[in-house]
N, C-alpha and C positions, 0 to 999 in steps of 0.2 A: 497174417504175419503177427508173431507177439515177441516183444522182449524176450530174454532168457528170464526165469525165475528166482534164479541165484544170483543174479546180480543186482544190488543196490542201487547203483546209479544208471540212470537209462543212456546217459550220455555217452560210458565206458561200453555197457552193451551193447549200443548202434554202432559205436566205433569197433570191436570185434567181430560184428556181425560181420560190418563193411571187410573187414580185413581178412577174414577166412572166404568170402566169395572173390576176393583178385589174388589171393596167396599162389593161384597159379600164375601167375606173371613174372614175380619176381622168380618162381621155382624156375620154370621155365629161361628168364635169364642168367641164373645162377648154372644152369644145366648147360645154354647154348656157351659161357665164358669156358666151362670147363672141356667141355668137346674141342672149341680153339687151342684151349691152350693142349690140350691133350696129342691135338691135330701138330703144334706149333713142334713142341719138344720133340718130336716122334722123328717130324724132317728133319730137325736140327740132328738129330742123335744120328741118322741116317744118312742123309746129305751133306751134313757138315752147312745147312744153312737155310732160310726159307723162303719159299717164293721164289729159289735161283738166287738167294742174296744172303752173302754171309753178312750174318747179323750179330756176328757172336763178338761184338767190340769190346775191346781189354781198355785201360785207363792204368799204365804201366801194368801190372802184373794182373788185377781184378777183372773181369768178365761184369759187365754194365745189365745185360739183357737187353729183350725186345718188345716185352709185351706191350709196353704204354706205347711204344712208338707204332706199330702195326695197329693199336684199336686206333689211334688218333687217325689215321690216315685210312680206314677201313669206312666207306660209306653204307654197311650193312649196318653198322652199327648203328649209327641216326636212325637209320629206319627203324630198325627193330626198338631203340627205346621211343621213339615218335607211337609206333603202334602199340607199344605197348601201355601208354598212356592215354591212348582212343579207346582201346580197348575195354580197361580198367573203370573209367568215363560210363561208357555205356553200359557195362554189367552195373553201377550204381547209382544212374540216375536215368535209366532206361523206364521207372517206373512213372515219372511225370507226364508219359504218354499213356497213361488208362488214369482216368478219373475215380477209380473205384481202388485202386492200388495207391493212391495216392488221400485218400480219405482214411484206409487202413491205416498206413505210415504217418498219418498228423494226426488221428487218434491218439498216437502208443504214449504218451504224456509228455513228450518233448515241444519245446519251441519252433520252428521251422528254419529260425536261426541257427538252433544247435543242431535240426536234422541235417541241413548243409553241412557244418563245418565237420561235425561228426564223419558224415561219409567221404566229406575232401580230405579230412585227414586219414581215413583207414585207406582213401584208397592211393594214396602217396605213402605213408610210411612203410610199406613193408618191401617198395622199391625200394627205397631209398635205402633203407635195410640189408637188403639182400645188393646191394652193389659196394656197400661200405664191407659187408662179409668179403663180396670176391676181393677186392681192393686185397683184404687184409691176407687171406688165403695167397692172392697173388704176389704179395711179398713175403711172406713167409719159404712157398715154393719158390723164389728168387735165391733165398738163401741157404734154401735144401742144393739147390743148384750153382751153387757157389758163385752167383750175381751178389754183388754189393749189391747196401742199399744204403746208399748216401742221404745226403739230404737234396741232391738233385731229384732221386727217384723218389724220394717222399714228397719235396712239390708238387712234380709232374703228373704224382697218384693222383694228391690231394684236388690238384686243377683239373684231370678227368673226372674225379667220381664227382664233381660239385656241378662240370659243366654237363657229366651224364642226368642227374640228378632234377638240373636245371629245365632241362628237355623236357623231360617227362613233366614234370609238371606243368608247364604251359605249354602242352598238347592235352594233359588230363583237365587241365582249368579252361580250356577254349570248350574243348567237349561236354565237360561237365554245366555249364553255363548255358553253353547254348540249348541242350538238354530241358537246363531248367525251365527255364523262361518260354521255351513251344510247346505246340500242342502234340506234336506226333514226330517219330522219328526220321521221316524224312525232310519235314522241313530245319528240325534240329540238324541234319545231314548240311543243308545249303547252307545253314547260319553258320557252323563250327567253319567251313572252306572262309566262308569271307571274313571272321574274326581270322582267322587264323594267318592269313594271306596279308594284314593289316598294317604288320612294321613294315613287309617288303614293300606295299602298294604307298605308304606314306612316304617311304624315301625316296620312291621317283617322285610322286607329287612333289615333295620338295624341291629334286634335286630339276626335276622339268620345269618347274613357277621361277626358281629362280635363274636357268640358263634363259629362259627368255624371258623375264621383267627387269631381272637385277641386274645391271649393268657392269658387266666384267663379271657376272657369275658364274662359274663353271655347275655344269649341268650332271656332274658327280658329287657323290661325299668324297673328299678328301682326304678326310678326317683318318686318323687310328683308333675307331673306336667301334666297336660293331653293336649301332642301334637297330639294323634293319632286318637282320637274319640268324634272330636269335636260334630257330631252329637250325640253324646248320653252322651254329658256334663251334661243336665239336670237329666238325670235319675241314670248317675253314677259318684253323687258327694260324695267326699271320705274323706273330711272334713279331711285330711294332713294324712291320711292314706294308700295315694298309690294304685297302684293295688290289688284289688281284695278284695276290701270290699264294698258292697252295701249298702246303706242306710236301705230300708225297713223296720227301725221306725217310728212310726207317732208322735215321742215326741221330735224330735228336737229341736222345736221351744221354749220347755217346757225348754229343757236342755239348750239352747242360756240365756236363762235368769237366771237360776239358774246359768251359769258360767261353767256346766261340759262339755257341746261343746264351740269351737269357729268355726268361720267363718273360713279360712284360703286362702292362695294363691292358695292352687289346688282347692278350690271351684269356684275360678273364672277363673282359667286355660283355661278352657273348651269355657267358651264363650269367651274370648279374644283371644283364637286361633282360634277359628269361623270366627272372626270378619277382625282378620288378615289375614284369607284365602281368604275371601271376598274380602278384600283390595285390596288385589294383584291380583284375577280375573279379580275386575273393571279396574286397573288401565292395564293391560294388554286387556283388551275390548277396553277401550276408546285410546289406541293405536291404535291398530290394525282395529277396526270396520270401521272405515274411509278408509282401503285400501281395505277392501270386495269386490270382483269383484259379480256385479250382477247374473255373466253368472251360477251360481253353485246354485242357486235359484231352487228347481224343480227337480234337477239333484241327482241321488245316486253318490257318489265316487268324486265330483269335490274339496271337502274341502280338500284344499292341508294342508297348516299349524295346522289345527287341524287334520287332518286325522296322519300326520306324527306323533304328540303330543301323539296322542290317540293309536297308532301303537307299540311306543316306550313303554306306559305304560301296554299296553295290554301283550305285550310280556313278559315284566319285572315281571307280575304278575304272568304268565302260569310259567315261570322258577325260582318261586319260588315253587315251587312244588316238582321238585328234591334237592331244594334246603335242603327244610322241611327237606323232605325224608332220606338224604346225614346227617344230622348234628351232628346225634350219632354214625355215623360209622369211622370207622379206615381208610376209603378211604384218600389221600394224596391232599391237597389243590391244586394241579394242576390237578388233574384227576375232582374234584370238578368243578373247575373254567371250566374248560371244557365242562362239560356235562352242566353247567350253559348256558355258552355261545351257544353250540349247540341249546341248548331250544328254549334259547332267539331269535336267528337267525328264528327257525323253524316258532316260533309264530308269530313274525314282519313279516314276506315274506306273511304267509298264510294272515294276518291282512292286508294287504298291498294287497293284491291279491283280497280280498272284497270288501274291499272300498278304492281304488282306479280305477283310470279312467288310458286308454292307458299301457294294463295291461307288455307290451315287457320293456317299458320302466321306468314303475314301478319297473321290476325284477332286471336292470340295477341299477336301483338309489340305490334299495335296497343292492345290492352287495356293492356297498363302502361306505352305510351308515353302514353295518354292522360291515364293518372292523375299520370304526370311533367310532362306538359302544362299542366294544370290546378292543379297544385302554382305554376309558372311562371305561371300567369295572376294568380293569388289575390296572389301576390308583387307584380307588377305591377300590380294592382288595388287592392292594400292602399297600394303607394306612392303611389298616384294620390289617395287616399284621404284618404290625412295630410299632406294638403298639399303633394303635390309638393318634397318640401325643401325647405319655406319659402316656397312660390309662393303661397298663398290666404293667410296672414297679412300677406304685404307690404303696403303703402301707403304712398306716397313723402312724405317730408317736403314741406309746403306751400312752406319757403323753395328747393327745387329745383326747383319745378314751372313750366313758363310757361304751359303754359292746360289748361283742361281742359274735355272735354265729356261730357256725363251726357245720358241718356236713362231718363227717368221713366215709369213705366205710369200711373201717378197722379200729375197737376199741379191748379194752377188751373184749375177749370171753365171760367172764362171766360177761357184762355190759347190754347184750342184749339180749334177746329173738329172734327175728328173725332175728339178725346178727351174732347169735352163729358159727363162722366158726369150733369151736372143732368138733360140729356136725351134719354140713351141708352136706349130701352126703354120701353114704355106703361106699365110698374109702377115702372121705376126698378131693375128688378134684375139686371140685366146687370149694370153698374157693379161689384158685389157681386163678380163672380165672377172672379178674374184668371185674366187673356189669357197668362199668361206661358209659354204653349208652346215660346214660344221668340223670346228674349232678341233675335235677331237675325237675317238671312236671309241666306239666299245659294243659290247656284242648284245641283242635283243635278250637273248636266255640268261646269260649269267647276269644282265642288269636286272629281269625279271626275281631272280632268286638271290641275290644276293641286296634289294632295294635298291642296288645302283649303280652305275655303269666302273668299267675299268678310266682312269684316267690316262688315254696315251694321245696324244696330239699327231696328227693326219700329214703334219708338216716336217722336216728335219728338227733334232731337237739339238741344241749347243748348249752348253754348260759353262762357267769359269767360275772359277776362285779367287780370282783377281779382284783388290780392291779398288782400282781404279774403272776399271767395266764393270764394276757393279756400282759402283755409281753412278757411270754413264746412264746404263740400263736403269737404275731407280728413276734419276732422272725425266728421262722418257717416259717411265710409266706415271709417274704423276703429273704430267702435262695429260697423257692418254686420260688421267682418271678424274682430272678435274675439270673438265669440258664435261663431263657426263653425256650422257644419251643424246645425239643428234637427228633430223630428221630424215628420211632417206633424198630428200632430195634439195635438204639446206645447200646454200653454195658453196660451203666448206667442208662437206663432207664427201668419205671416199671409202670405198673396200680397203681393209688390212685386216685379213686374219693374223692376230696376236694373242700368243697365249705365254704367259711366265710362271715358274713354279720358283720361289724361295725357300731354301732350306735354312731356317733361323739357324744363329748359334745354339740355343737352347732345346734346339731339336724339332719344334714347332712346322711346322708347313704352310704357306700362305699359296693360293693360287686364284689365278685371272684368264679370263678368258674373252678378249675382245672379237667381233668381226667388224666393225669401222673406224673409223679415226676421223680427224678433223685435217684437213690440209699440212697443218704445221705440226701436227702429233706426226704425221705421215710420214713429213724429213725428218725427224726424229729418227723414225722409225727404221729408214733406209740407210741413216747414219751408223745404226748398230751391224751393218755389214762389216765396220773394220773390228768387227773384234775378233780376236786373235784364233780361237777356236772356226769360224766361217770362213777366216781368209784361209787356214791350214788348208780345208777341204778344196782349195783350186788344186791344190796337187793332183786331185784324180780327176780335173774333167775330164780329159783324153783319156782316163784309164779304167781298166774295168774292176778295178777297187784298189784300198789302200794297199795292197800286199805288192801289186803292182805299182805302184807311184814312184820310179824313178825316170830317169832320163831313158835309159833303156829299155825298161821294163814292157812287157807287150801291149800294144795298145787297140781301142778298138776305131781307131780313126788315122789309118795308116794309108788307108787306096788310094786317095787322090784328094785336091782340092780346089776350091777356085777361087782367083782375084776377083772381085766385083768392085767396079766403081761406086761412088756413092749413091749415083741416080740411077745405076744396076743395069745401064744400057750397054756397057762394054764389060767383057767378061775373061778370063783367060785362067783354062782348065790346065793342070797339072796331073799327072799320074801317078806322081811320086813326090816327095818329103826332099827340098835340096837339103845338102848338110848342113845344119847347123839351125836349120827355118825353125823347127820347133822345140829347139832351146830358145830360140831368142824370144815367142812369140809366149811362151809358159814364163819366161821370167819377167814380161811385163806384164802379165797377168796376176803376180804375185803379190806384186807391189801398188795394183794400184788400188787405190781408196776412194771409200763411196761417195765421195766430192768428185772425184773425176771419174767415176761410172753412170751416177746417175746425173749430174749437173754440172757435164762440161755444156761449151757454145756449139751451139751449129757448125760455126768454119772450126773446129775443131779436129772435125771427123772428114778422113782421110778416104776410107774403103772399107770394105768389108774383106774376112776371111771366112769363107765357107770351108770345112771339113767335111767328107760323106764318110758315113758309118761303113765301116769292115765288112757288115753284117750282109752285104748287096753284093760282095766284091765275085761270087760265082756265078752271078746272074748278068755281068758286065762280059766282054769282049775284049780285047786287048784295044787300046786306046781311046774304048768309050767312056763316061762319067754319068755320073746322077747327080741332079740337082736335087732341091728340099720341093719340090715341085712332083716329084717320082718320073718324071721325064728323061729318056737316056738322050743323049749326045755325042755326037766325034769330037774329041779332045781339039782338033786340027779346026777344021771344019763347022762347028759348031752345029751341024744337021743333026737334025732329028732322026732317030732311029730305032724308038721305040718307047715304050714305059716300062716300070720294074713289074705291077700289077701281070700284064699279059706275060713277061718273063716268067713269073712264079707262076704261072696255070698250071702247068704241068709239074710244080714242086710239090715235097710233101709238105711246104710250109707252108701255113695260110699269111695269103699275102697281107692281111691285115695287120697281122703278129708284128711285122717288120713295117715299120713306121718310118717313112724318110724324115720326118723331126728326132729321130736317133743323130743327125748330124748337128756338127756344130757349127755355129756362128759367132765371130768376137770379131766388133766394130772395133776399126785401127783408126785410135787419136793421136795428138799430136803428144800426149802424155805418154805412149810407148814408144820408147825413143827405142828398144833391143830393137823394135820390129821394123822402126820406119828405118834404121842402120841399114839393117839384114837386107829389104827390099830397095834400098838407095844402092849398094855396094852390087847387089846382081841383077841392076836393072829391073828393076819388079815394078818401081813404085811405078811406071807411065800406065800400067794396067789401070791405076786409080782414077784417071784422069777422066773427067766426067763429060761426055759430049753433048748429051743432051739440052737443045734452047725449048723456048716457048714455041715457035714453029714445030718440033716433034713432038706437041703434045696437043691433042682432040679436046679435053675440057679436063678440068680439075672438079673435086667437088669436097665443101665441106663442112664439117661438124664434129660436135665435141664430142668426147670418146662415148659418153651417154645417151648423145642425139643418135650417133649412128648405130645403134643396139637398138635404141629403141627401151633402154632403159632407166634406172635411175643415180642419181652422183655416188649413191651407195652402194651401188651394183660395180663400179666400177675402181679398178686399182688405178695407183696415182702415176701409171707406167704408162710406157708406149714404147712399139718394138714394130721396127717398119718390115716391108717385106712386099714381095715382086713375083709375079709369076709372067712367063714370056705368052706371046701370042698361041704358039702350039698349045700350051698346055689351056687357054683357054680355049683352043677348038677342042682339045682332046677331051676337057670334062668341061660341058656345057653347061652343066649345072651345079659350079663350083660356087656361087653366090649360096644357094643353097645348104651348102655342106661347113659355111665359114659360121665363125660366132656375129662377126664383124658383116652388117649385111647393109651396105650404102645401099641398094637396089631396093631398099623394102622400106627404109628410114627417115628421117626429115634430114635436113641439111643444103644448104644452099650449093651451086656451081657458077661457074665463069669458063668462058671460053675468050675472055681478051687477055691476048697476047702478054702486055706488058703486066699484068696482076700475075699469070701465069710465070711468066720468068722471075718475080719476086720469088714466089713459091720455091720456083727451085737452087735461087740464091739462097734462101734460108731454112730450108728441107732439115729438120734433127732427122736421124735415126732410129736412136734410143737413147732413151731416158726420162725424168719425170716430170708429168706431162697433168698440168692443174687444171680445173675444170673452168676456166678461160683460153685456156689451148687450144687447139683446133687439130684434128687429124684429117686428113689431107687424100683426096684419092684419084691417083695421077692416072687418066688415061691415054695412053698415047696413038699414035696414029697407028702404026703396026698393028694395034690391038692388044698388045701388051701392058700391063695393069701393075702399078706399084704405087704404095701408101710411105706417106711422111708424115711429120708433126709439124706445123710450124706454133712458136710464142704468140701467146696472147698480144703483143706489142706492136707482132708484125701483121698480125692477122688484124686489128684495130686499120691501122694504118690502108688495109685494101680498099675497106669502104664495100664491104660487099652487102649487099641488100638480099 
């Protein structure tokens, strides 16, 4: 290879040379824009629109057009400029793989500095070139076509061709780099994947270090700004909406002029992190390119400085994997940090064992780079630790705040449908055990490719504008944040998944994401049930959504229901709703407040109301009923006479599907005065009337809600929610111990079979409600062989003396 001879400067003729060998790329996209658009107008002209979608938007009399709106939402497009900048890469630095092609080209009188930037620049400008031509062409055609062209459709250009632009070149500078710096094209192949992959894999590392070191960290970016996927800036711009909204309208450009979109900073996020990755490529190439030893031309394994680069990141990526795996569980940040480090160790050595050369001596380096490594994590790990520099202590002043939304693992029983703890589980002890696995979801592929997860919370999510609950709620959250990280099984700690998102006045986002609390964060916590938004949602417990929530409206808990005494031994089934019962029994649910749901007294609580789901009512008999037990009964009679399971064998429904905790339960206090009316006025209330002494009972047994799981204070919510199953239904599943979360049979916890401890017991039996880790759960067996659970206070449980 030689210079041209006519030209003077070698510098100008490396950069021409460069540019007539990728002049097809840009040809080629100037040829694929015009075929679109060619394709675009043809349908419009014929169809009257494209894709099935008239697109032809007017802004009073003017006609807008389509084009920026269909490339932006077009994912051929990424690819095609992503490849076309791999491509581009490799025809000009494909030669660093022959040792002899590469002693020609530093021959020719240039620096190695200037041979780099010379070919990085030819092999970018005549894209960038040729996409500034279509740009211009495609508005020109806008106005053969009688589109305006405002100055919305002159941004909009302006922000594709820079984020097209953008693209291309940090896929041609990943490529081109990795290129340089190996010996042969395949291993240049595995280096370019893992630079490339690099923003995405750093912002889970981020966002994974900090959901589990940083206390109240949310394990997403939150942020409006796109540092993590700069390659897929063009197709996921989000116009100041953040993660996880895509485009996929073709009337943006419609909306830019009418005023209902704007342009924003995260729309250009994207390519200017592009551009700055680029940046920092080159300016690290035209370092280093000049110290290239020729001898690794040709050779697998010889790329010292990239090999180690690439070794470091490769590792980093594989141990993110337990990292994932690790981030919902109760494992301890040093058993964590551990099995991290182990990973990371195993992947670098093996990575290092590949490609690398002089493999005894490689093992050697690798051993005290790992301990340098590890040193560099712990650092990292520790700052992640202490709060981020002030990140888990913040909580924004309530007078800055315009709204806020919180999601609760524990609300109002009667605020939710599927967060009903009254009647979640045949013994009530699910409830018990928090779900807080994890605070929030988001899906494994779009966190891989976008660097990080969607932010949506797993729980009901409530919102208010109110400045008086946002107060409360600040409040609370700075008790939550100033206790910092507890131990799982300090004595004042407890399960509460809590998550809040703030939306500043100033448009800012603040967001937290707890799974524990401290006892007294906890009623805090429980307290934020009266806010106004949570209590709204009682209107649909009986209902099968808001659309239905009236008095009449159809409901799914209409078939029948039953009185239960408090100590659950007397019972009396109903088949029907008298008038008036579930007005009275909805309007004291309305009203009442998380002081009298969660922290009334024992002699408080009256009876229970059981509701059974609609959803059984074809698989009943006339005058039969379902308990929460899935056991049928004669309404009269109280016999047994069958289960809902062998009912449905011969259904198309799987009996799984249909869950007898679809029924509802609301413990009657003395604070629902509609209901204790209602059942005073038609004789109801003696149903409540509890017979049970310490002579019908075999032994009691107990322990605190931790003990009997067999788990830790932080495993567990700061609830309790009693519950009963008759003698049949334990002959009928023998191995219903088995199937509970709640498993006394397997657990520590002391018993008594004297009489008079036993009758305390059931003098001061709670229900439900919140239940501190001096409490005691309670597990009554009786003589029938029928089995039901209570709470009794740490005050009265002191008092037994039980050893």
């Amino acid at each position: 290879m030689t210079l041209k001879r006519s030209s003077r400067d070698p510098f100008a003729s490396m950069f021409w040379d460069s540019v007539e060998k990728v002049l097809f790329v840009p040809i080629l996209t100037l040829a694929i824009f015009l075929i679109h658009t060619v394709i675009s107008i043809t349908s419009l002209l014929v169809e009257g629109g494209v894709d099935g979608h008239q697109i032809y938007e007017k802004v009073g009399t003017v006609n807008v057009g389509f084009f920026w709106d269909r490339i932006i939402t077009a994912p051929i497009t990424s690819i095609l400029i992503f490849l076309g900048g791999v491509i581009a890469a490799i025809v000009l630095f494909s030669f660093t793989s022959s040792k002899k092609k590469c002693n020609v080209i530093f021959s020719l009188g240039l620096s190695r500095k200037n041979i780099f930037l010379a070919k990085y620049l030819g092999g970018i400008a005549p894209f960038a070139i040729a996409i500034i031509i279509s740009a211009l062409l495609e508005i020109f055609s806008n106005l053969i076509k009688g589109f305006t062209v405002g100055l919305p459709t002159i941004r909009l250009a302006l922000l594709v061709v820079i984020t097209m632009i953008a693209i291309y070149t940090l896929a041609f500078s990943t490529v081109a780099v990795a290129l340089a710096f190996s010996g042969n094209i395949v291993e240049a192949g595995v280096f370019s994947v893992i630079l490339g992959v690099f923003p995405n894999m750093f912002g889970l590392f981020f966002g994974i270090m900090r959901g589990i070191f940083t206390y109240g960290g949310v394990e997403v970016y939150e942020g409006k700004w796109n540092f993590f996927s700069p390659f897929l800036s063009l197709l996921f711009m989000r116009y100041g909406e953040g993660y996880g909204t895509v485009i996929g309208s073709s009337n943006f450009l419609y909306n830019l002029y009418t005023g209902a979109e704007k342009i924003t900073v995260y729309d250009w996020s994207g390519a200017l992190m592009a551009l700055l990755y680029s940046a920092v490529i080159l300016a690290i190439a035209l370092l280093a390119f000049p110290k290239r030893r020729n001898e690794i031309s040709g050779y697998f394994g010889r790329a010292r400085g990239l090999n180690e680069i690439c070794g470091a990141m490769a590792a980093l990526y594989l141990s993110l994997i337990p990292l994932y795996r690790l981030k919902d569980s109760r494992a301890s940040g040093i058993v964590i940090f551990f099995i991290f480090m182990i990973t990371f160790a195993f992947g670098y050595i093996v990575f290092r064992l590949i490609f690398g050369y002089k493999r005894k001596k490689v093992m050697v380096q690798s051993a005290k780079r790992i301990v340098a490594y590890t040193i560099a994590f712990a650092v990292i790990t520790g700052i992640f630790s202490t709060g981020l520099f002030g990140y888990s202590s913040y909580v924004p002043d309530a007078k800055n705040v315009a709204s806020v939304s919180i999601s609760l693992e524990l609300i109002n029983p009667y605020a939710s449908v599927e967060l009903d703890a009254v009647s979640d589980g045949d013994f009530g002890y699910t409830p018990m055990i928090s779900r807080t696995a994890s605070a929030y979801d988001n899906q494994t592929g779009d966190t891989f490719f976008l660097g990080t997860g969607y932010y949506s919370s797993i729980y009901p999510n409530f919102a208010t504008y109110d400045k008086e609950e946002i107060k409360k709620i600040v409040e609370a959250h700075k008790a939550l944040a100033k206790e910092g990280k507890l131990k799982p099984n300090d004595d004042n700690v407890c399960g509460y998944g809590f998550t809040i998102d703030y939306t500043m006045r100033d448009g800012r986002g603040v967001n937290r994401s707890y799974r524990t609390a401290s006892l007294e964060s906890a009623i805090k916590l429980l307290g934020l049930s009266d806010l106004s938004e949570i209590k709204s949602n009682v209107e649909t417990y009986f209902y099968n959504g808001p659309d239905f929530a009236d008095e009449n409206g159809p409901s799914d808990f209409y078939n029948s229901f039953c009185l239960y005494s408090k100590d659950f031994k007397s019972r009396k089934y109903f088949t029907e709703f008298p008038n008036g019962f579930i007005t009275a029994v909805r309007a004291d649910l309305r009203r009442l407040t998380a002081q009298q749901i969660f922290f009334h007294k024992p002699e408080d609580e009256l009876g229970v109301i059981s509701f059974a789901s609609a959803s059984t009512e074809n698989f009943l008999e006339i005058d039969e009923v379902l308990d929460d037990s899935g056991i049928i009964y004669n309404a009269d009679t109280h016999e047994v006479t069958g289960n809902i399971k062998d009912r449905m064998k011969n259904s198309a429904i799987d009996a799984d599907v249909i869950s007898t905790s679809w029924g509802k339960c609301v413990i009657v206090t003395k604070d629902m005065t509609n209901t204790v009316k209602f059942l005073t006025d038609n004789n109801l209330m003696q149903y409540f009337k509890s017979t049970a002494t310490a002579d019908d009972v075999k032994k009691v047994k107990f322990a605190t809600r931790a003990e009997s799981v067999g788990m830790k204070n932080a495993d567990m919510l700061p609830i309790f929610a009693s519950g009963y199953v008759t003698a049949e239904y334990v002959k009928e599943k023998k191995d219903f111990r088995e199937t509970q979360d709640h498993l006394f049979a397997q657990h520590g916890g002391n018993s008594t079979e004297d009489k008079t401890t036993i009758q305390t017991v059931l003098d001061n039996a709670l229900l439900y409600g919140y239940n501190g880790n001096d409490d005691r759960v309670v597990e009554v067996t009786y003589n029938d062989g029928s089995i039901a659970t209570y709470a009794i206070k740490a005050d009265v449980y002191n008092k037994l003396n039980i050893k």
